[in-house]
N, C-alpha and C positions, 0 to 999 in steps of 0.2 A: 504494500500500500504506500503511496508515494504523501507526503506530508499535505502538499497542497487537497486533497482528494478527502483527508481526516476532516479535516475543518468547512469543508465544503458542506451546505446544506441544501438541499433540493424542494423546490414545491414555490408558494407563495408569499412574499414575505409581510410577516405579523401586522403593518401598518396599513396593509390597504384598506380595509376597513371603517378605517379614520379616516385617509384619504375621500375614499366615497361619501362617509358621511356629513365632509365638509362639504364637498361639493353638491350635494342634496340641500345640505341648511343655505346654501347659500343662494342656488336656484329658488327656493319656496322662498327667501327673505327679497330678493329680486322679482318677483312674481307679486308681491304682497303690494310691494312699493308701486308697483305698474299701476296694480290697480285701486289703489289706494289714489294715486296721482289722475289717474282716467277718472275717478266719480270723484272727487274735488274739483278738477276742471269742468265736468261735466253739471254738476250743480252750479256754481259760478255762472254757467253761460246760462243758464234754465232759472236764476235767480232774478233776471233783470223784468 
C-alpha cells in the first residue's frame, strides 16, 4: 500500500450538505425579497 492511497478517502465530502443548504436559504431569502418588493410596488401604484 503506497502512503498516498492510506490517507486517501473516497465518496462525498462531509460539507456538501451545508453547501446546499446555503444555497437553498439563500434562493427562498431572494425569492421572499422579489416579492415582497413586487406587492409594495404594486400597492403604491393601486394606492393613488
Amino acid at each position: 500500500m503506497n502512503i498516498k492511497e492510506k490517507g486517501k478517502k473516497n465518496g462525498v465530502p462531509p460539507y456538501t450538505n451545508l453547501v446546499n443548504l446555503k444555497s437553498n436559504t439563500m434562493k427562498n431569502t431572494l425569492q421572499r425579497y422579489y416579492i415582497f418588493r413586487n406587492l409594495q410596488t404594486f400597492l403604491q401604484e393601486n394606492s393613488v
